[in-house]
mmJSON file of the N, C-alpha and C atoms, coordinates in Angstrom:
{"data_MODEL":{"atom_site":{
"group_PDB":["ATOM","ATOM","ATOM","ATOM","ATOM","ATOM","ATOM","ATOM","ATOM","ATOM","ATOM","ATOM","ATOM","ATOM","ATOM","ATOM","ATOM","ATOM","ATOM","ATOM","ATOM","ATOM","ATOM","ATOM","ATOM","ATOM","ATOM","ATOM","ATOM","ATOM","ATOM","ATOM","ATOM","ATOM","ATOM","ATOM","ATOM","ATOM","ATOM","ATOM","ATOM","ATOM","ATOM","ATOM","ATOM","ATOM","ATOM","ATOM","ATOM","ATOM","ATOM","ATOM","ATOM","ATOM","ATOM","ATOM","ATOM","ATOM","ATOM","ATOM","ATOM","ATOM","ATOM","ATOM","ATOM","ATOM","ATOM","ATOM","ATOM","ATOM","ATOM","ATOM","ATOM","ATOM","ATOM","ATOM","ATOM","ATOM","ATOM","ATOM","ATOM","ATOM","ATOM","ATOM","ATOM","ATOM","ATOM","ATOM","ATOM","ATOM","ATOM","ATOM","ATOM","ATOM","ATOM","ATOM","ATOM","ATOM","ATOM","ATOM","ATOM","ATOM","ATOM","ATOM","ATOM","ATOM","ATOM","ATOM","ATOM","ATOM","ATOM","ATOM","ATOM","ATOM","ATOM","ATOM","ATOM","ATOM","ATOM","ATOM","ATOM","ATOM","ATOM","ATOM","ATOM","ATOM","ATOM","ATOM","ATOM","ATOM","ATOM","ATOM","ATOM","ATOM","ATOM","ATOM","ATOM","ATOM","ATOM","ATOM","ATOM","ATOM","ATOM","ATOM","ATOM","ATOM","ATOM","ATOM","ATOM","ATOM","ATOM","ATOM","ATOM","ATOM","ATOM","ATOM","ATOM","ATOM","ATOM","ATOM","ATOM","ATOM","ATOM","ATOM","ATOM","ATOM","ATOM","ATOM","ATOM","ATOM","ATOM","ATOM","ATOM","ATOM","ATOM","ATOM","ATOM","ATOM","ATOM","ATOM","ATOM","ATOM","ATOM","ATOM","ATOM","ATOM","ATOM","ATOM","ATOM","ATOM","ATOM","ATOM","ATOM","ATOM","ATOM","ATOM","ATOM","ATOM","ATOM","ATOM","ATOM","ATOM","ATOM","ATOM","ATOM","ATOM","ATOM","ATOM","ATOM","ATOM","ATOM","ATOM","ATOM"],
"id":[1,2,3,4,5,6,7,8,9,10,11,12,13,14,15,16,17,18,19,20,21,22,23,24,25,26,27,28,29,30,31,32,33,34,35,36,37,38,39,40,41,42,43,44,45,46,47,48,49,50,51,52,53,54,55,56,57,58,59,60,61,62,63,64,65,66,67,68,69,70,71,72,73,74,75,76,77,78,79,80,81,82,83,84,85,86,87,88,89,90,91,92,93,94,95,96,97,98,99,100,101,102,103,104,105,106,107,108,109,110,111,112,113,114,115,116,117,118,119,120,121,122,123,124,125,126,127,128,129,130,131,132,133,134,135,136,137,138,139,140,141,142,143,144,145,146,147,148,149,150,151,152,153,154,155,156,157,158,159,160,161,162,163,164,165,166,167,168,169,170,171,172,173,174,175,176,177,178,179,180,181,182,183,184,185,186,187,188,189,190,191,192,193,194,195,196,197,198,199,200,201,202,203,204,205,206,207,208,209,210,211,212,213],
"type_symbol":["N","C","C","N","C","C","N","C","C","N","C","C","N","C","C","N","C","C","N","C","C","N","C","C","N","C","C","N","C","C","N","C","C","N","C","C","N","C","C","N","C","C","N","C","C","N","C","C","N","C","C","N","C","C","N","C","C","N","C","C","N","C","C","N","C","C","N","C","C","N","C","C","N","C","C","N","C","C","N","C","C","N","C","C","N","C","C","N","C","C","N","C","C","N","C","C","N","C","C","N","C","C","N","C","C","N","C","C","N","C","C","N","C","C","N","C","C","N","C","C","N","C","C","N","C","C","N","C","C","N","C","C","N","C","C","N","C","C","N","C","C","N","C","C","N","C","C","N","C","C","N","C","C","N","C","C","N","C","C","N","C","C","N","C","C","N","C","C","N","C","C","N","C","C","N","C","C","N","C","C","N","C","C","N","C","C","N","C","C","N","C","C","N","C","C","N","C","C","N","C","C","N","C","C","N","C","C","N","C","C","N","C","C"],
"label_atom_id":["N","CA","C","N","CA","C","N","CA","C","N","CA","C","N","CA","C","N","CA","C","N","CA","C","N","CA","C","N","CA","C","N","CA","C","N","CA","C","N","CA","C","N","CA","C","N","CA","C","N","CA","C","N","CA","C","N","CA","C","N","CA","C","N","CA","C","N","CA","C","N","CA","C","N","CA","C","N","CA","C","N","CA","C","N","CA","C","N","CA","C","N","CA","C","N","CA","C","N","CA","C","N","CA","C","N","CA","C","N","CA","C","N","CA","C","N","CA","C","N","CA","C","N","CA","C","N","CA","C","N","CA","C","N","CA","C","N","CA","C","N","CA","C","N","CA","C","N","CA","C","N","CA","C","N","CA","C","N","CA","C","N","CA","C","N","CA","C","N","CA","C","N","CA","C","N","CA","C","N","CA","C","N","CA","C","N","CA","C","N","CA","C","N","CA","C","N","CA","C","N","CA","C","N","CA","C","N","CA","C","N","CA","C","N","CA","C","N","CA","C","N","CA","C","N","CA","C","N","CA","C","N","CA","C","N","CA","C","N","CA","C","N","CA","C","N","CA","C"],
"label_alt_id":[null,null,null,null,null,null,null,null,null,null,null,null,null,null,null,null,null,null,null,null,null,null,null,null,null,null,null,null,null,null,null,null,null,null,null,null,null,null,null,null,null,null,null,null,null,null,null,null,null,null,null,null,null,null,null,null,null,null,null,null,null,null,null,null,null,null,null,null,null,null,null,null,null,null,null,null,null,null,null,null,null,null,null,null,null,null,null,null,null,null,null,null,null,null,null,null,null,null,null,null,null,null,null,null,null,null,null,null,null,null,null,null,null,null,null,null,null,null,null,null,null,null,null,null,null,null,null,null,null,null,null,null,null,null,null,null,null,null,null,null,null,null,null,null,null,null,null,null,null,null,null,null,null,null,null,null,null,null,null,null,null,null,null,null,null,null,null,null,null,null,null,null,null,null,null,null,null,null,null,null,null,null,null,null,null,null,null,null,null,null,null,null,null,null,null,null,null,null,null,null,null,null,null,null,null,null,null,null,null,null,null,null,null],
"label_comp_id":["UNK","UNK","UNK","UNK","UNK","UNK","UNK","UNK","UNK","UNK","UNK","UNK","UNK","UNK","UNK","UNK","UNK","UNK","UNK","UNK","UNK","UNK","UNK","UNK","UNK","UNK","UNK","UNK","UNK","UNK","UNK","UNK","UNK","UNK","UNK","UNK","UNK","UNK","UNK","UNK","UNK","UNK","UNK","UNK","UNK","UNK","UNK","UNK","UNK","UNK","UNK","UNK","UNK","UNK","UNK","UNK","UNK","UNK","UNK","UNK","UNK","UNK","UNK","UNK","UNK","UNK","UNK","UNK","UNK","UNK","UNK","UNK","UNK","UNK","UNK","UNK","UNK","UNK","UNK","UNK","UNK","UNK","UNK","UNK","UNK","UNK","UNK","UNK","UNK","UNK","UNK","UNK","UNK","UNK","UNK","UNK","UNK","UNK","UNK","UNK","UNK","UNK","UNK","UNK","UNK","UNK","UNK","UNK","UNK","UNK","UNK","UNK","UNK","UNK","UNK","UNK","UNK","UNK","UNK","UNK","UNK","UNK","UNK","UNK","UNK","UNK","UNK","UNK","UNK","UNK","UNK","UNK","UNK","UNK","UNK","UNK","UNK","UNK","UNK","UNK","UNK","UNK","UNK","UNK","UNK","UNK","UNK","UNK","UNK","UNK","UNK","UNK","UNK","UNK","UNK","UNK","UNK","UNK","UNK","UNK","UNK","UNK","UNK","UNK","UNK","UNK","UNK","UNK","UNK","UNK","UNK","UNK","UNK","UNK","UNK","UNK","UNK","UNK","UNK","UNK","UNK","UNK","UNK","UNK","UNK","UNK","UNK","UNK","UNK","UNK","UNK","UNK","UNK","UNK","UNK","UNK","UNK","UNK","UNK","UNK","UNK","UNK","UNK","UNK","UNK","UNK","UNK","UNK","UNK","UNK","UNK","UNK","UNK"],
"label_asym_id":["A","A","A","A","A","A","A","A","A","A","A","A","A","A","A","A","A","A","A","A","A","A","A","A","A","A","A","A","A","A","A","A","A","A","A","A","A","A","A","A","A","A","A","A","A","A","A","A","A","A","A","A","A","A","A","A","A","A","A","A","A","A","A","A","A","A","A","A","A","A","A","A","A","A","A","A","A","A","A","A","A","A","A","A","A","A","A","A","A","A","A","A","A","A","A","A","A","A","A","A","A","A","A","A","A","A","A","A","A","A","A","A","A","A","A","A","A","A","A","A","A","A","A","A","A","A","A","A","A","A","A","A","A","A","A","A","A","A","A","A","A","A","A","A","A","A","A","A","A","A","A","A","A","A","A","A","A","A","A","A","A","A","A","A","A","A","A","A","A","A","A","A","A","A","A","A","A","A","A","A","A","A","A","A","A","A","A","A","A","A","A","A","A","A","A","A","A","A","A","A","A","A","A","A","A","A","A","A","A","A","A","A","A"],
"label_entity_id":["1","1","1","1","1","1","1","1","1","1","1","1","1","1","1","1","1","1","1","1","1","1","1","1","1","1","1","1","1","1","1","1","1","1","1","1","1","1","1","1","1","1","1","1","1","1","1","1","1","1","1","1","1","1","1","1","1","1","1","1","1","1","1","1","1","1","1","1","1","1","1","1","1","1","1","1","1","1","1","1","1","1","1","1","1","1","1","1","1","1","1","1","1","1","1","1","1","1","1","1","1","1","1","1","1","1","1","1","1","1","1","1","1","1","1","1","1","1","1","1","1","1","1","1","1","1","1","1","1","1","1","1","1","1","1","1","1","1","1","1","1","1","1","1","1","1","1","1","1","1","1","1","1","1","1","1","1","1","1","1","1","1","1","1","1","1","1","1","1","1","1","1","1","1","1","1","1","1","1","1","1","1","1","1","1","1","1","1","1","1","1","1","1","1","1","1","1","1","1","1","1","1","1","1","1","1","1","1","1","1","1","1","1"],
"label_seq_id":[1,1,1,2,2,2,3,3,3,4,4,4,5,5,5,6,6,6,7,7,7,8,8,8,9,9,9,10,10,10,11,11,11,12,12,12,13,13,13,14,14,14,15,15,15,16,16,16,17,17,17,18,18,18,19,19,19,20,20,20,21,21,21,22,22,22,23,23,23,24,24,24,25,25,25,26,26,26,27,27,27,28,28,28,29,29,29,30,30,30,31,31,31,32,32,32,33,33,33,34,34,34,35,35,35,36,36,36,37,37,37,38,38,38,39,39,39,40,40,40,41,41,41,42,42,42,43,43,43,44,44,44,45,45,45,46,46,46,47,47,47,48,48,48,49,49,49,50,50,50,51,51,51,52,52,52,53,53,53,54,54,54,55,55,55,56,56,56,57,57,57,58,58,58,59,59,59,60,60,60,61,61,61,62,62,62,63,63,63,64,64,64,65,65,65,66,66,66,67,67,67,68,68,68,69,69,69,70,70,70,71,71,71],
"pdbx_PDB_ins_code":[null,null,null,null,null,null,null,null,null,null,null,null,null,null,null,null,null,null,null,null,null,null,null,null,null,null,null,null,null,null,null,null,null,null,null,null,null,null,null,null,null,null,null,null,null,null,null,null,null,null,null,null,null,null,null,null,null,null,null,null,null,null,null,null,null,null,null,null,null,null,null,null,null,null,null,null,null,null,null,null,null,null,null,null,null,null,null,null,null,null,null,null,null,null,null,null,null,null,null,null,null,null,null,null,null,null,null,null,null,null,null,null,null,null,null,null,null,null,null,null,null,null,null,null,null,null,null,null,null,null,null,null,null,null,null,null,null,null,null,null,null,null,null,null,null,null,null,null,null,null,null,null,null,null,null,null,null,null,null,null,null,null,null,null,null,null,null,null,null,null,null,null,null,null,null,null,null,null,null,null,null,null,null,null,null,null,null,null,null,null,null,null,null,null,null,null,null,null,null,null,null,null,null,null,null,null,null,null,null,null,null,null,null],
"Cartn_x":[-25.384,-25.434,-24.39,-24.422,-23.153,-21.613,-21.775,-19.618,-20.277,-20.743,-20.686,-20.431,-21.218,-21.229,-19.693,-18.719,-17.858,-16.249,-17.032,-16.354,-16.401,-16.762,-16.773,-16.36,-16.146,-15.786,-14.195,-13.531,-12.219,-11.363,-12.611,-11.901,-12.019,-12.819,-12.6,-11.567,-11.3,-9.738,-8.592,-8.924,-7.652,-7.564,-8.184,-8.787,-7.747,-7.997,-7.646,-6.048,-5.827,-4.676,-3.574,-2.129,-1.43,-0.456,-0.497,0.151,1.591,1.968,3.22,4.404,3.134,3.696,3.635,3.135,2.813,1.55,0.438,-0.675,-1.021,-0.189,-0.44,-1.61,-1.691,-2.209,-1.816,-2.402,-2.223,-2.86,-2.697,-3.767,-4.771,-5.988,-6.765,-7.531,-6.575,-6.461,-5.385,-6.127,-4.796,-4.001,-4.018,-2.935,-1.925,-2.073,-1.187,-0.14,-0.857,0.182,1.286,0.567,1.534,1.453,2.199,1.828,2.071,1.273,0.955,2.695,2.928,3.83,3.827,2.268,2.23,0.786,0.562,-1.387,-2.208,-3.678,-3.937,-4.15,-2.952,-2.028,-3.317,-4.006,-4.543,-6.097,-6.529,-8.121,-9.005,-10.432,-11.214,-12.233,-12.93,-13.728,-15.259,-15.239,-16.7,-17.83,-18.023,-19.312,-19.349,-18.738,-18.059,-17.248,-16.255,-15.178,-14.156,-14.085,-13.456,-12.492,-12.492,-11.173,-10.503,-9.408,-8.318,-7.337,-7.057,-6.242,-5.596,-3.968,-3.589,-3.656,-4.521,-4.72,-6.15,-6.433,-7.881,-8.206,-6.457,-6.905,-6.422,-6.182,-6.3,-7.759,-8.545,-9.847,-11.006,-10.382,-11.105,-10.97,-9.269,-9.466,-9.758,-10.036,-10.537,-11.67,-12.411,-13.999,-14.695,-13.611,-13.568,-13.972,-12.504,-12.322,-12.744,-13.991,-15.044,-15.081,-15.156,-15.028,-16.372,-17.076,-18.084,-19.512,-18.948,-20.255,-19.887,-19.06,-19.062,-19.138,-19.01,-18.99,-20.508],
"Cartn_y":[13.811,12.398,11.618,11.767,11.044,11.833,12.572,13.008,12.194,11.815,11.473,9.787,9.141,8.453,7.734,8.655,8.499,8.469,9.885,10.001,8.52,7.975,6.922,5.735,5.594,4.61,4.567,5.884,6.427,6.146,6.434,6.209,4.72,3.749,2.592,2.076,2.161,1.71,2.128,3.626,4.353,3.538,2.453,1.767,0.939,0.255,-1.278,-1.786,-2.735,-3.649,-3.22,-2.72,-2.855,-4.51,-4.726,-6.233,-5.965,-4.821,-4.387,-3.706,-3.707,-3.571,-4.695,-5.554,-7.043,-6.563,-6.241,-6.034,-4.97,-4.305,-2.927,-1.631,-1.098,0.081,1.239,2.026,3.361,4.129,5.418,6.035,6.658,6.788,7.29,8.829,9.269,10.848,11.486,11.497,12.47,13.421,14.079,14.625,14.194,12.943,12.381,11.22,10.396,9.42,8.059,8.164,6.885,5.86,4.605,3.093,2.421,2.046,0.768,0.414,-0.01,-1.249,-2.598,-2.72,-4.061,-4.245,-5.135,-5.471,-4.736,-4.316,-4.312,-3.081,-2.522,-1.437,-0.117,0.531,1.282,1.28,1.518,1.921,2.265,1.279,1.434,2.509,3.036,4.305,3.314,4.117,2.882,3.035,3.751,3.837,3.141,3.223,2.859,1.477,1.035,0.065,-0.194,1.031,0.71,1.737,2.764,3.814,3.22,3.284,3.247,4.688,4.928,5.891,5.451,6.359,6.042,7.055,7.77,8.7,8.905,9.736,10.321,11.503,12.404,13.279,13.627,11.807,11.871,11.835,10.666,10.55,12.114,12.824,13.813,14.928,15.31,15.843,15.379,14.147,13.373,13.434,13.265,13.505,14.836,16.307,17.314,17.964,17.054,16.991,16.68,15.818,14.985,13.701,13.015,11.605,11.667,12.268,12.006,12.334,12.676,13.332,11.093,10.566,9.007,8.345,8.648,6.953,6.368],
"Cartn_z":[-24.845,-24.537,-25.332,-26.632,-27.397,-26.879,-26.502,-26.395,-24.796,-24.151,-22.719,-22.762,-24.007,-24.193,-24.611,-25.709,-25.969,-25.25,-24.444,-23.18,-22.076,-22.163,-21.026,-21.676,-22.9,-23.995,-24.012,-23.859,-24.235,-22.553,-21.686,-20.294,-19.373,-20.244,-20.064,-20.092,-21.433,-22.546,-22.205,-20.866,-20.912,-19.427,-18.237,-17.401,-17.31,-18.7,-18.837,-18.125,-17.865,-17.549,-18.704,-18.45,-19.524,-19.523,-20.494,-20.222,-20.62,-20.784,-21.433,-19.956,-19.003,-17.825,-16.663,-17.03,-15.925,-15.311,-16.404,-16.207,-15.102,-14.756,-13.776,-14.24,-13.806,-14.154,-13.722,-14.508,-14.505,-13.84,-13.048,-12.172,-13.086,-12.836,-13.827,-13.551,-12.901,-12.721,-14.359,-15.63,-16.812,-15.933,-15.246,-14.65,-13.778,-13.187,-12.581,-13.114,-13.856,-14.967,-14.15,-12.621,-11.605,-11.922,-12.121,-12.208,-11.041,-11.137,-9.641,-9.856,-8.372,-8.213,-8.431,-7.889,-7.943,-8.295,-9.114,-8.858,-7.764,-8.389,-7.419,-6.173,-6.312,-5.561,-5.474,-5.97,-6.132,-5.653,-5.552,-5.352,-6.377,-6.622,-7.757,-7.053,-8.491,-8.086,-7.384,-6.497,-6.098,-6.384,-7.266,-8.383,-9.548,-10.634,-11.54,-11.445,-10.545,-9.952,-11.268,-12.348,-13.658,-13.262,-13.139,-12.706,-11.369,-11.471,-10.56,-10.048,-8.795,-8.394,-7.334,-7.637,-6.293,-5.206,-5.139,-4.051,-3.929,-2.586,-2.592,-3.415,-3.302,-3.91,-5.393,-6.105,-7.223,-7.974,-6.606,-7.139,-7.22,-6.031,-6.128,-7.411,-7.731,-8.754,-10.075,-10.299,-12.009,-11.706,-10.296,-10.667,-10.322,-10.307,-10.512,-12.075,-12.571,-13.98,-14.865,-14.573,-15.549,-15.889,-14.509,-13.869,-14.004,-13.143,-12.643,-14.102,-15.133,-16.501,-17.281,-16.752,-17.392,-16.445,-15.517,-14.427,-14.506],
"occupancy":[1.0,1.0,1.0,1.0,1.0,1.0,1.0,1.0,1.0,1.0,1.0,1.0,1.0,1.0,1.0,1.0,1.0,1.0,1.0,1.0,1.0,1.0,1.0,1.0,1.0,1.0,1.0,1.0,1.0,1.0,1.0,1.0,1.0,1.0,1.0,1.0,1.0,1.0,1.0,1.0,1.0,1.0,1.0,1.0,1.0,1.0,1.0,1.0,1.0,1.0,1.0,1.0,1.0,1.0,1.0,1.0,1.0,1.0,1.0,1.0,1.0,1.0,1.0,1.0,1.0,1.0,1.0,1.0,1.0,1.0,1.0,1.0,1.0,1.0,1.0,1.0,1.0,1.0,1.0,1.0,1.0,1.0,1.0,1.0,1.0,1.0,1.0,1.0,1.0,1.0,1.0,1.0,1.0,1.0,1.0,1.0,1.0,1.0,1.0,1.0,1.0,1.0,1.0,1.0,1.0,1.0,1.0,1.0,1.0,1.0,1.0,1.0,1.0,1.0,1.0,1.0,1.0,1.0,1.0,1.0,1.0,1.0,1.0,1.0,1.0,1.0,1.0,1.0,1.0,1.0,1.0,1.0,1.0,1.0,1.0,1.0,1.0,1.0,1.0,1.0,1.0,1.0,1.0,1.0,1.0,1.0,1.0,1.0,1.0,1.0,1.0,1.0,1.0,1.0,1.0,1.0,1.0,1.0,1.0,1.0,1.0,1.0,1.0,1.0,1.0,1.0,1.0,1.0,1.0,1.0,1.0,1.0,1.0,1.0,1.0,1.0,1.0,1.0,1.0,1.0,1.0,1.0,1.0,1.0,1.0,1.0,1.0,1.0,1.0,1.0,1.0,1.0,1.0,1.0,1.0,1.0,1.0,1.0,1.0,1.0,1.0,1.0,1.0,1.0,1.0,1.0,1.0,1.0,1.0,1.0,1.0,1.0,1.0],
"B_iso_or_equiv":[0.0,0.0,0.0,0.0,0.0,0.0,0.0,0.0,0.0,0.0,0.0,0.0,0.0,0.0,0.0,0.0,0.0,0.0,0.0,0.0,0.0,0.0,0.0,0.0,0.0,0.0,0.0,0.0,0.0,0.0,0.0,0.0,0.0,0.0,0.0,0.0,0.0,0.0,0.0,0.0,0.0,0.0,0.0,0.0,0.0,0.0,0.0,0.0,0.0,0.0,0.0,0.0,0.0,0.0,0.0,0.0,0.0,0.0,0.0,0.0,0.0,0.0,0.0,0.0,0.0,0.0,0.0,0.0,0.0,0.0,0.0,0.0,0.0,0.0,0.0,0.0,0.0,0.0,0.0,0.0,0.0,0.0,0.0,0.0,0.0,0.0,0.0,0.0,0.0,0.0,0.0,0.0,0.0,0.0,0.0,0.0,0.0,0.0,0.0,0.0,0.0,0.0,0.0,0.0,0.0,0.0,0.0,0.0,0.0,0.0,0.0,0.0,0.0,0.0,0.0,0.0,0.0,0.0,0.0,0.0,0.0,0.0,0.0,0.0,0.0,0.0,0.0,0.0,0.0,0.0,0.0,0.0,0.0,0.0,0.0,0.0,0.0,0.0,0.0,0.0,0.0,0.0,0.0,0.0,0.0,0.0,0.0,0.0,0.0,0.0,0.0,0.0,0.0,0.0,0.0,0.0,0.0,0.0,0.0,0.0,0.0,0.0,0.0,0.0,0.0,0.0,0.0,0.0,0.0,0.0,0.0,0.0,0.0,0.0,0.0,0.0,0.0,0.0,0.0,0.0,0.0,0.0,0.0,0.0,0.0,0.0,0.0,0.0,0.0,0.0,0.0,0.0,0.0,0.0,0.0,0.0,0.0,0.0,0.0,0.0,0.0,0.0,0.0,0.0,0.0,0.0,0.0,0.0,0.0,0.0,0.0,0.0,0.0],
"pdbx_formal_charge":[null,null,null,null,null,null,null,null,null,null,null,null,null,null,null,null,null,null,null,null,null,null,null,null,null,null,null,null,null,null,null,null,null,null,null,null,null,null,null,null,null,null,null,null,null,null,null,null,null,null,null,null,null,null,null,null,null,null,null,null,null,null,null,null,null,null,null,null,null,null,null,null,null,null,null,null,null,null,null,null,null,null,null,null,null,null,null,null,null,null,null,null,null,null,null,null,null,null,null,null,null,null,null,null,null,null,null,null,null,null,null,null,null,null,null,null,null,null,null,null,null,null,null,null,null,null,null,null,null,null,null,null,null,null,null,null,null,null,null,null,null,null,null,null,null,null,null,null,null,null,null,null,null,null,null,null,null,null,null,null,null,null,null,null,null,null,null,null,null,null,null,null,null,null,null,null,null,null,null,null,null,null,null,null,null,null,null,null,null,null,null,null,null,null,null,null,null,null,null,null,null,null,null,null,null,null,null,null,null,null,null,null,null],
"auth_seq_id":[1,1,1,2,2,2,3,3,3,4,4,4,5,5,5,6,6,6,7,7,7,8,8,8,9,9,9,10,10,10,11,11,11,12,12,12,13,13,13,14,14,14,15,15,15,16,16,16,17,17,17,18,18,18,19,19,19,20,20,20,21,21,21,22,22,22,23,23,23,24,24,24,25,25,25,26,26,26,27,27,27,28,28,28,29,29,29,30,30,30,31,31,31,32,32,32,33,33,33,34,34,34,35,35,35,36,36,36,37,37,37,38,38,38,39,39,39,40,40,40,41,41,41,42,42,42,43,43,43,44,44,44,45,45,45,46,46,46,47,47,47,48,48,48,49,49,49,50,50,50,51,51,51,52,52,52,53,53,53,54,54,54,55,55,55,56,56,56,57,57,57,58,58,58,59,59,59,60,60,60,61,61,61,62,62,62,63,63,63,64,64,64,65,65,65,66,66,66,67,67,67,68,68,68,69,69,69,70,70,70,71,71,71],
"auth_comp_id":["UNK","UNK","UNK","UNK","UNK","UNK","UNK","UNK","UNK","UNK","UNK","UNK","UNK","UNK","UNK","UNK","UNK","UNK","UNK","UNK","UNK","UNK","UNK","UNK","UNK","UNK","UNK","UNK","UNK","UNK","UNK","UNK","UNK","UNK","UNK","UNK","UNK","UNK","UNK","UNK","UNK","UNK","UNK","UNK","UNK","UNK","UNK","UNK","UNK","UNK","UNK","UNK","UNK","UNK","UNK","UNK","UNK","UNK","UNK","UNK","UNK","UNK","UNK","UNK","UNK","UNK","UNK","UNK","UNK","UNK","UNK","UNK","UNK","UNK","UNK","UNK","UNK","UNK","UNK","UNK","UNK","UNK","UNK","UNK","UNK","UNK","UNK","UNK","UNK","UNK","UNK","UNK","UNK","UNK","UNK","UNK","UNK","UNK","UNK","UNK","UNK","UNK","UNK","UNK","UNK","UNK","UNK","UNK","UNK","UNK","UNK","UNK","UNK","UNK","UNK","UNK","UNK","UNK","UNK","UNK","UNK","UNK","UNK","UNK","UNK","UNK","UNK","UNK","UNK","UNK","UNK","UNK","UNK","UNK","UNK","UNK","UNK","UNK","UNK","UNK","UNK","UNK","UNK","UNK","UNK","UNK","UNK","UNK","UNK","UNK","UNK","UNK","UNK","UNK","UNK","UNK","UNK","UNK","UNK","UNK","UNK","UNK","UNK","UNK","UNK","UNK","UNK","UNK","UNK","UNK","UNK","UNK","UNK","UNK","UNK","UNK","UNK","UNK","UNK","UNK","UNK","UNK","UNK","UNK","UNK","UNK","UNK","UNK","UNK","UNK","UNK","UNK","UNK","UNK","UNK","UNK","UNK","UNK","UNK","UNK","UNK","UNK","UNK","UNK","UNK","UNK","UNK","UNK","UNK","UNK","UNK","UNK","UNK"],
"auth_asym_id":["A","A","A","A","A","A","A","A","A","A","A","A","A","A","A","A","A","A","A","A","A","A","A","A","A","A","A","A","A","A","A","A","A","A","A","A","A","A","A","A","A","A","A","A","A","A","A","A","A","A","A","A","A","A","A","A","A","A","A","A","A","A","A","A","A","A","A","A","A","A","A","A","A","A","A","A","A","A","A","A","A","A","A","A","A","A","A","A","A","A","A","A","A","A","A","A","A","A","A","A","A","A","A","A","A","A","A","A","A","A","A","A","A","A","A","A","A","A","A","A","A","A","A","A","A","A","A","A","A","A","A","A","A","A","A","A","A","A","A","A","A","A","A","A","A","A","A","A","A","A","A","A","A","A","A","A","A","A","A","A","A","A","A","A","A","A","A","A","A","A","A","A","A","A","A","A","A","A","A","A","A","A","A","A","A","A","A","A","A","A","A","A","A","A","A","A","A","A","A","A","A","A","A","A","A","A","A","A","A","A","A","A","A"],
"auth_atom_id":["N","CA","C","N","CA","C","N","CA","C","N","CA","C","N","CA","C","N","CA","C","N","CA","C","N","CA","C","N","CA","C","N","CA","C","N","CA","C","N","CA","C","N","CA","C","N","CA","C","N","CA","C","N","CA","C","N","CA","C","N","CA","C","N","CA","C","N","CA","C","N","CA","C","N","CA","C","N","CA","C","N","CA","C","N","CA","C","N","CA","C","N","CA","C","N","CA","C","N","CA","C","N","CA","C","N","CA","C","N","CA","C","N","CA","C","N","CA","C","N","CA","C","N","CA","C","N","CA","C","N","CA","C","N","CA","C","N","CA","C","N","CA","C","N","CA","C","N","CA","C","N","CA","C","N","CA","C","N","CA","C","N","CA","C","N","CA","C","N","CA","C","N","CA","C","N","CA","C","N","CA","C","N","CA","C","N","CA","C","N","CA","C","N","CA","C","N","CA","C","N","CA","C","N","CA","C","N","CA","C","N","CA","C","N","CA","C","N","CA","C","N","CA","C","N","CA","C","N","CA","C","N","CA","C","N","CA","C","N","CA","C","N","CA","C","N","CA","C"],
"pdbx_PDB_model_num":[1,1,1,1,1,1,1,1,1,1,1,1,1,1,1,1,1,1,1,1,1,1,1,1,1,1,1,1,1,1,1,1,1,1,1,1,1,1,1,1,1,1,1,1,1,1,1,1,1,1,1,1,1,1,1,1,1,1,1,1,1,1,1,1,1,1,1,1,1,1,1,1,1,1,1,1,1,1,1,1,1,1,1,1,1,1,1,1,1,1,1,1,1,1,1,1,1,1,1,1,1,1,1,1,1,1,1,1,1,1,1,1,1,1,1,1,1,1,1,1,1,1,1,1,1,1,1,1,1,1,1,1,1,1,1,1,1,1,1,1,1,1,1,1,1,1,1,1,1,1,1,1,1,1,1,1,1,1,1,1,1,1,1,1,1,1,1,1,1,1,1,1,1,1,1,1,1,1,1,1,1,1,1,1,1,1,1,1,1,1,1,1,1,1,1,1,1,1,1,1,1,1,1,1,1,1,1,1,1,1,1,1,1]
}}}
């Protein structure tokens, strides 16, 4: 329960808006590493609505990967 706990703490933060990029984000698949173009641009996880991806089958492999032990 606590690494799950922590785990979902670490993938919030890793979530967030960078303002160092004009507030874009990042895909939240660790193996993929894409930044939006533009706001927005991506798709939130629809459980959660805190992860962002830009694919389906980014979302599928991060909640392969252990998306789904924090959302």
């Amino acid at each position: 329960q606590e690494i799950q706990y922590w785990a979902g703490v670490i993938m919030r933060n890793a979530c967030r808006k960078d303002d160092s990029h004009r507030g874009i984000r990042q895909c939240a698949n660790m193996l993929c590493g894409r930044w939006e173009e533009y706001p927005c641009e991506f798709a939130k996880c629809r459980w959660c609505r805190k992860a962002k991806y830009c694919s389906k089958e980014c979302q599928s492999t991060a909640w392969s990967e252990g998306h789904r032990f924090w959302c």
